[in-house]
N, C-alpha and C positions, 0 to 999 in steps of 0.2 A: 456342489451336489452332483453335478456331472460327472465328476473323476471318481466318486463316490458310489454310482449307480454299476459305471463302468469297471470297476474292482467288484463289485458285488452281482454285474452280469444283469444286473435288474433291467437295463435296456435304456435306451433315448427318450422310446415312447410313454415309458412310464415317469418321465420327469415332468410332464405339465403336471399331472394328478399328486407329484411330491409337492408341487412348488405351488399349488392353490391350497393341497392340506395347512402347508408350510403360513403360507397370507393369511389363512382363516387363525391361524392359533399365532400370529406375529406379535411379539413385542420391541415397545422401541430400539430395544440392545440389538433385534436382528436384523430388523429392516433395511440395511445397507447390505446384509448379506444373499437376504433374497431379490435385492433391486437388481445384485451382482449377474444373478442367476441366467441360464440357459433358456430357461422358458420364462420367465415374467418381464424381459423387455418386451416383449409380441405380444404381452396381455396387456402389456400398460399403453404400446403403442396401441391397439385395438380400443380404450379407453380415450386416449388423447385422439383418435380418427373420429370417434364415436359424438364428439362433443356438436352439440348444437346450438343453434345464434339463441341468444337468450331470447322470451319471447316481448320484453319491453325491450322494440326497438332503439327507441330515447336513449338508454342504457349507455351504450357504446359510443366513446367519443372518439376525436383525432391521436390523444392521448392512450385511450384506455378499449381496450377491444378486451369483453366480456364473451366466454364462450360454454354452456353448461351440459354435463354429459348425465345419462341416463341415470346415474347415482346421485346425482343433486350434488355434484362437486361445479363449482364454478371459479374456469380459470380467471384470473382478470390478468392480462398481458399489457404490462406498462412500456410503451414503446412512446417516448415522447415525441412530440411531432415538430420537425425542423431543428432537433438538436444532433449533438454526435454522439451525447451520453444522457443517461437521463438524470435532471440535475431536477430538484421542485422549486420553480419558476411558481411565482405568485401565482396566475393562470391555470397552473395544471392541479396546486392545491383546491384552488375555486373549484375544481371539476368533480372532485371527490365528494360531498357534500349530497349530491345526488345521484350518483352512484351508487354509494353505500345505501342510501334508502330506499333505491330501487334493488338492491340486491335483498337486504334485510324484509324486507317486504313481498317479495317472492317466493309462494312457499313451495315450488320444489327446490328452492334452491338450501341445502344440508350445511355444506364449510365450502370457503370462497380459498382460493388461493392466488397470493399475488407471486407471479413471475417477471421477469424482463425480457423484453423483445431485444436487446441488444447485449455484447459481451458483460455489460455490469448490470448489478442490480441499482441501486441510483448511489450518483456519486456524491451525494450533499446536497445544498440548497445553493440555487441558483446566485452566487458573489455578487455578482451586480447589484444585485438587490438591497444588497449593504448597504451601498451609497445613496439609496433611495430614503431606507431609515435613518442612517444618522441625518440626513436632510431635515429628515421630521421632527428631529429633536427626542429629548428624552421623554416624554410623554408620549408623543407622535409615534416613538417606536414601541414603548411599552402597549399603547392599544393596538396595531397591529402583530404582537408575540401572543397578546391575549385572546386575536380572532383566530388565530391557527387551533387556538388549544379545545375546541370544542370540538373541530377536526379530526384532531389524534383521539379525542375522546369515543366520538364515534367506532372511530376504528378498532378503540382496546374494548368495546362493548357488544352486545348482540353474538348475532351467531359466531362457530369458531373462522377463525382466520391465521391462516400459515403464510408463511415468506418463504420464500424457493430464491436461496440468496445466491449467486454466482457473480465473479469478478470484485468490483470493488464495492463494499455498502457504506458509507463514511456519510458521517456528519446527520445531518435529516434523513438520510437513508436508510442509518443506523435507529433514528429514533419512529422513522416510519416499522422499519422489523420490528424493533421492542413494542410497540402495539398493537401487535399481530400476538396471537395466540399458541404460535407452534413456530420453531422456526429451523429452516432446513437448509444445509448451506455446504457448499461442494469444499471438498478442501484444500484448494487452491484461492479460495472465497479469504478477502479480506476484511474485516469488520470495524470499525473506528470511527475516534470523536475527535478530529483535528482541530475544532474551533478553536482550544484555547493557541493554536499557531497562529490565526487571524484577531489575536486577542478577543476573544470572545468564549462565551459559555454556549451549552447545547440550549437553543430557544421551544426547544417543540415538544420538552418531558424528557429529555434524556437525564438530566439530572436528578430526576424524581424516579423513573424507572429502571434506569441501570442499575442503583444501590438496591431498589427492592429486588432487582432479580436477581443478580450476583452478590448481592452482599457488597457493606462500604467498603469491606478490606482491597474486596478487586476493583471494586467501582472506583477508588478515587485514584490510582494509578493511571489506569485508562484517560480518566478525563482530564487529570491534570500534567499529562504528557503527551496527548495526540497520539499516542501509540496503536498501530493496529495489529488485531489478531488474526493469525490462519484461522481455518476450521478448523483441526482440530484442536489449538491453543481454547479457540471459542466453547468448544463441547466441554473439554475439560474445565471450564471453570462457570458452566452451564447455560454460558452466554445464548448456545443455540440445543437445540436438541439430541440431531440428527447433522452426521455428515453421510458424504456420499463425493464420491468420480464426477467429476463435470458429466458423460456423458450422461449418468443415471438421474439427473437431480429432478426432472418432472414425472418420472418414472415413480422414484421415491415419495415427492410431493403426493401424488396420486395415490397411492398405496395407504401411505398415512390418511391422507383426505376419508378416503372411503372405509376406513378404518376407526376413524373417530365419529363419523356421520352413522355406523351401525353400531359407535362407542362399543369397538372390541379395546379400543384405544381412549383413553381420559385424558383431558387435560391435566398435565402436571399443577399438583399445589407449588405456589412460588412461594417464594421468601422465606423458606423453613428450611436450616441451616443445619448439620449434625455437626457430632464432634467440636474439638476445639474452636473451629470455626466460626461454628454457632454458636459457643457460648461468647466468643469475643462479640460478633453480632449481636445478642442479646444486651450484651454489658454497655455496649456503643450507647444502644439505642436509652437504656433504662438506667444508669448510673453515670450521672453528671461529671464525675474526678474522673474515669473512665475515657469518657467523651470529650473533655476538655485536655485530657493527657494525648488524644488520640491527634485529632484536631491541631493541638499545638505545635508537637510533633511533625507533623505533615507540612504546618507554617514554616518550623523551622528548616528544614530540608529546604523547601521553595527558598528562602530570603536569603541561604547560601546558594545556592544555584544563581538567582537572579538580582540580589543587591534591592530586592523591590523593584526593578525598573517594569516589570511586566504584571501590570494588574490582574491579569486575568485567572493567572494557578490560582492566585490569592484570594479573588472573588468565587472562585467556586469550593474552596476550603468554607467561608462566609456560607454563600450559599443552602451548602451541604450542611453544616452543623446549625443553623438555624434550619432548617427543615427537617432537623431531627429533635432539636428541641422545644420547639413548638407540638412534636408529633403531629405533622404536619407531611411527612414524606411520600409521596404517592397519592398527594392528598388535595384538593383546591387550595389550601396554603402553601403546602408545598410548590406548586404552579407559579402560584402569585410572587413567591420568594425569587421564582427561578428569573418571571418576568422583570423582576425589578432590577436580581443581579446583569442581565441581557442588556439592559438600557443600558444602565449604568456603565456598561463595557462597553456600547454601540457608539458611542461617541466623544471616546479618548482620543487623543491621538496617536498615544501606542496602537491601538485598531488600526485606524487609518492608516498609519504607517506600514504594520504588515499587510494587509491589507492589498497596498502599493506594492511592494515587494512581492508578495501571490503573483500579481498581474503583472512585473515583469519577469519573474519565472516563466510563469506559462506562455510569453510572448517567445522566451529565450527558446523554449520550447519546439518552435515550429522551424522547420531548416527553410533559411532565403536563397538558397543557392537552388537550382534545376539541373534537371538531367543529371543525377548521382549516379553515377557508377556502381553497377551492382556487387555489391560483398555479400556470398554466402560461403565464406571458410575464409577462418583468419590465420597468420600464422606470427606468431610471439618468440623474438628472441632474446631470452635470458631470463631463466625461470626465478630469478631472485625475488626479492619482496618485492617490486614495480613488476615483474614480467609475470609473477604466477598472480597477481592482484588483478592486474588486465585481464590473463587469461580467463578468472575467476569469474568474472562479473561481466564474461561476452559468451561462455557455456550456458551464465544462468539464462540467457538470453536466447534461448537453443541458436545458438551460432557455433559451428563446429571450430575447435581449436586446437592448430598443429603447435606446441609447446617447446620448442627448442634449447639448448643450453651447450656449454663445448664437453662436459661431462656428464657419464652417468652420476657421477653422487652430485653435482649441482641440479641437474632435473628432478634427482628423487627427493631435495630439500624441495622443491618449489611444487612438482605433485604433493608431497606429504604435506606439506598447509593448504591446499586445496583441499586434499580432502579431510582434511581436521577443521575445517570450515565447515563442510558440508555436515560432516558427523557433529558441528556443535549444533548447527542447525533445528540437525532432527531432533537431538535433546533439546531444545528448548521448544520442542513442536511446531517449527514455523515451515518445514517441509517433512513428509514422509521421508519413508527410509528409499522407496521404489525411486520419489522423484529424487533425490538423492544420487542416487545408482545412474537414474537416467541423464541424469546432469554429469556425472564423471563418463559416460560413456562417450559424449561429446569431443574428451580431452583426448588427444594424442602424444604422448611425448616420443622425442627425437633428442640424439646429442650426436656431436660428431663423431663418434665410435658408430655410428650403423648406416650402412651403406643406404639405407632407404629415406634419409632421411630429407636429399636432397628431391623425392618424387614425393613427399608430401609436403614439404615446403613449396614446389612446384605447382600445387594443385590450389595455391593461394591467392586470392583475391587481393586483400590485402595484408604487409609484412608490417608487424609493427616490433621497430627495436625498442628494448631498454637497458642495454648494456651501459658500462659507464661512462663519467662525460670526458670522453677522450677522441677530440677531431679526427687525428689515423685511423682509428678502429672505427671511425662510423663509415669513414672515406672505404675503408675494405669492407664492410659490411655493403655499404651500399653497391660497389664492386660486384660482390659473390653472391647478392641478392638477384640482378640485373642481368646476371648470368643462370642462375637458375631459374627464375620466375619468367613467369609467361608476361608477354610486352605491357599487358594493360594493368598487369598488376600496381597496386599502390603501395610504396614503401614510404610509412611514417617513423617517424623519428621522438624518442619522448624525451628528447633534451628539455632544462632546464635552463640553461645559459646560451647554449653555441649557436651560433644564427644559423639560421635552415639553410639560406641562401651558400653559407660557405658548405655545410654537408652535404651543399648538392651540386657543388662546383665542378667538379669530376663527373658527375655522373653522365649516361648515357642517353640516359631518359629524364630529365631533371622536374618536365612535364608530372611527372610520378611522383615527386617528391613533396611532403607535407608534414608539418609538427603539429605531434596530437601530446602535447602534454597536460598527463594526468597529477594527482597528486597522491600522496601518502597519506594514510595507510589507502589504499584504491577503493576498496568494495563500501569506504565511508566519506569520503572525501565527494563534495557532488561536482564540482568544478575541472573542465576541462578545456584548455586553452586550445586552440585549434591557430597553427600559424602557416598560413603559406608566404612562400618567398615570391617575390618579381614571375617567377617563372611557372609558378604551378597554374596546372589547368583547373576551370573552375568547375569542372566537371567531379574534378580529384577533392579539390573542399567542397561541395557539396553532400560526397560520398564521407567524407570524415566527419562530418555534421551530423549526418543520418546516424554513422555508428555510432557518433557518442551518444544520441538521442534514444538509438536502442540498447544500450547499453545502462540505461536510466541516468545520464548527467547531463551537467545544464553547460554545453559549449558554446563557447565566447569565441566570434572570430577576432584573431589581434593582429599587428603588422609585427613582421620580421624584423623588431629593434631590440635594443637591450634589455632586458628583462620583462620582454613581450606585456602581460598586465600586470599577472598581482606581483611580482620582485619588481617591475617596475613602481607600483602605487609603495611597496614597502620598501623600497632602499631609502628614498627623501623622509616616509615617516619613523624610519630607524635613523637615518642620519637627525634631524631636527628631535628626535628624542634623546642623543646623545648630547646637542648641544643645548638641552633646558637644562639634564641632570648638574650640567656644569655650573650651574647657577643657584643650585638646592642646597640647603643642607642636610637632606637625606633622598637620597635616589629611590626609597620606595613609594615614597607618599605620590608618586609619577603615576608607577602601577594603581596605585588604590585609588586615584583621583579617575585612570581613566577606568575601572571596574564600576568603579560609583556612576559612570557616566551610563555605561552598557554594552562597553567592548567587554568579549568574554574572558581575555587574558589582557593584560598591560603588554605594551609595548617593549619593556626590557625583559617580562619572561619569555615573552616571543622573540625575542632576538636571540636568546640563550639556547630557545628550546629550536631555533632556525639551526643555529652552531656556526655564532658570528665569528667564534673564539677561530 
């Protein structure tokens, strides 16, 4: 509107008076454009200044600070108290129960809006807490699924109610938004139902609400794959309403709020499908050969993928098509269905095991080494499929990256899948085209044809090779590294076999030296071996901890022996696989015995697909 005013001469001054006409006649399609706008940050911040302490002081917990401004909009900012993210801990659900009645009960209070006082909106429901139900037993846990659910009921009832979603919404977080009434979500906002990872089903109505709002066609992918969506993946398949810029999203919140509280703005009707769409949603719901073919289908997809060994996709196909058959979805039996399938999953041991798994992830998680070495620019040599994978996946990470290779046409293979990465990205809506752009502007490539390339390799914190595995060439890499890089610099190595300790035998600085091996394809792979030799400072592996942690992978530190961890754990179980076949009279029945088990490939197509040959 500003570049608009300014081609048309119309003036600065006249854009508050476009931009309030603009708010009085807004519909949801624009509202992200007016949030954008010149003049309506200043009026939303003058809103958000304007708020005052609600007047039942009771209201406001340790959790939950309620704040309502002269439009009867009232913020409630979830800021859990003594956490790092806000996760819903038994306790902080307790607290909602009167809250909401205190709010619903106040009557200047028009539409509440829940925000987060920290980078997420809530990350799921407090894991711990797992261990406390399966304790309970299968009953024990289904009455405790069933005391939540008057909670969420609460919350999808009464006055309207918006979620102002930024960062990660997953799990109970996800089914706290679906009970809100409007839902508004930055697009960098991740949204997701990862239980069935923890072998489990959503306990709190996500089961029951996800399908009435998007439809089963989207809903049972979501749940039966923990998959999360961007914003704008989520708009487009109506999961949220409204996206928005991280800076704008209370801005936006606001907007809508007082938009629907003088109802220029309605709540959308849910559950009413057009097109093809809708009619397959119809047909789900109201013709049984339909529902059963859909349903089956879905089974059968899961029982290849998993062999059965993971009850949980399984229980929520169950689930889901009993709570449509009963006509029951959205509905106290559909509740009751969800509670039952919840138990039933709360205390397999497949749960408990991933479960286990979660919590040593997240221990893997946390770096045990101090004083890391600071890296803010990395620089990458050998833009091949390991060096431009690296590169790839420490840009998404805004970490600046000097990209190097000994040719222009080998840089430009290793830029061009970069950015054919990014560009599938956008197409699948999981980044903007902007953050896109701004993720390649990170990259720098270099080859040895330009003279500069040794003063941005210079300007590197740390160097990470992955040329190929040939001892000389690391021995000269680490050479011509040593010599251009500044002393503190860190040269990792992403061998696979060669011992650190010999690539850094030569060296000048050996203190410097560290194996950060990744694996193949990179930007999927979450494992990354982290080896220092006898000689490295501990200062240097704590700094390669930290990057792989930024970098989003789970690093293992190992000792500088032969096949550091996982070639060490798989030489003995490929040797001992070669010496059962010997004894078979079909080498396949190996594979399908360890498939049935719940390895995801056998052992001799992984040796093949390794290239034992």
């Amino acid at each position: 509107q500003m570049m608009r005013a300014r081609a048309s001469g119309m003036g600065v001054r006249a854009l508050p008076r476009l931009a309030a006409r603009n708010i009085q006649t807004a519909t949801p399609r624009n509202i992200r454009a007016i949030a954008q706008s010149k003049s309506f940050p200043s009026m939303a911040r003058m809103n958000v200044a304007g708020l005052r302490a609600m007047s039942s002081a009771s209201a406001s917990t340790d959790n939950f600070k309620i704040e309502v401004d002269g439009d009867g909009i009232a913020v409630v900012t979830m800021d859990f108290h003594e956490m790092k993210v806000n996760a819903l801990a038994r306790h902080v659900v307790e607290e909602l129960p009167p809250l909401m009645t205190a709010l619903e009960a106040d009557p200047s209070v028009k539409v509440i809006v829940f925000a987060s006082g920290k980078k997420d909106f809530i990350v799921g429901a407090d894991i711990t807490m797992f261990k406390e139900l399966a304790a309970a037993g299968r009953e024990g846990v289904r009455s405790m699924v069933k005391a939540s659910h008057p909670v969420f009921d609460q919350m999808a009832a009464g006055k309207p109610k918006i979620a102002a979603i930024n960062g990660s919404c997953l799990g109970g977080g996800a089914e706290f938004a679906l009970a809100c009434h409007y839902r508004i979500a930055t697009t960098s906002a991740s949204i997701g139902f990862p239980e069935v990872m923890l072998g489990l089903l959503p306990g709190f109505g996500g089961t029951q609400r996800l399908p009435a709002l998007i439809g089963m066609q989207n809903a049972m992918p979501m749940l039966m794959t923990g998959g999360n969506k961007k914003g704008p993946q989520a708009k487009k398949m109506k999961l949220v309403d409204q996206t928005c810029d991280q800076g704008q999203l209370m801005q936006c919140a606001m907007v809508v709020a007082k938009q629907i509280a003088d109802g220029t703005i309605k709540i959308p009707k849910r559950g009413k499908f057009t097109g093809m769409y809708g009619f397959v949603e119809d047909a789900i719901r109201d013709y049984s050969f339909v529902r059963d073919y859909v349903f089956s289908s879905a089974k059968k997809q899961v029982m290849k993928m998993t062999l059965g060994n993971y009850p949980a996709p399984l229980k929520i196909i169950e689930v889901l098509k009993k709570s449509v058959e009963s006509k029951g979805l959205n509905k106290p039996k559909g509740y009751d269905i969800e509670a039952d399938g919840f138990s039933d999953l709360c205390i397999t041991p497949q749960s408990q095991g991933l479960q286990a798994l979660f919590f040593a992830q997240t221990a893997t998680k946390k770096n045990p080494y101090k004083n890391a070495r600071p890296v803010k620019q990395v620089g990458v040599l050998g833009a091949g499929l390991m060096g431009a994978g690296i590169a790839e996946i420490t840009i998404t990470k805004d970490i600046p990256v000097v990209l190097k290779d000994v040719t222009a046409a080998g840089l430009a293979v290793g830029e061009t899948n970069i950015l054919k990465s990014m560009q599938t990205q956008v197409k699948r809506k999981r980044i903007s085209s902007f953050e896109a752009d701004r993720t390649i502007s990170r990259l720098i490539g270099v080859h040895d044809g330009m003279d500069s390339w040794k003063t941005h390799i210079g300007k590197c914190d740390m160097v990470i090779e992955a040329v190929f595995e040939n001892l000389a060439l690391k021995h000269k890499i680490v050479e011509q590294m040593e010599s251009v890089c500044k002393e503190s610099c860190i040269i990792a190595t992403n061998t696979s076999s060669l011992p650190v300790a010999d690539i850094a035998v030569h060296a000048a600085r050996p203190e410097n030296i560290v194996g950060m091996h990744y694996f193949s394809p990179v930007p999927k792979m979450q494992l990354l071996e982290i080896i220092p030799h006898a000689g490295t400072s501990e200062d240097v592996i704590a700094a390669a901890v930290a990057m792989g942690l930024k970098q989003g992978k789970l690093p293992i530190v190992c000792k500088d022996v032969p096949g550091f961890f996982v070639n060490r754990c798989l030489g003995p179980y490929i040797d001992e696989t070669i010496c059962l076949i010997l004894e078979m009279d079909n080498m396949l029945k190996m594979d399908k015995a360890m498939k049935n088990f719940g390895f995801p490939v056998g052992p001799l197509t992984l040796a093949d697909e390794a290239g034992v040959e």
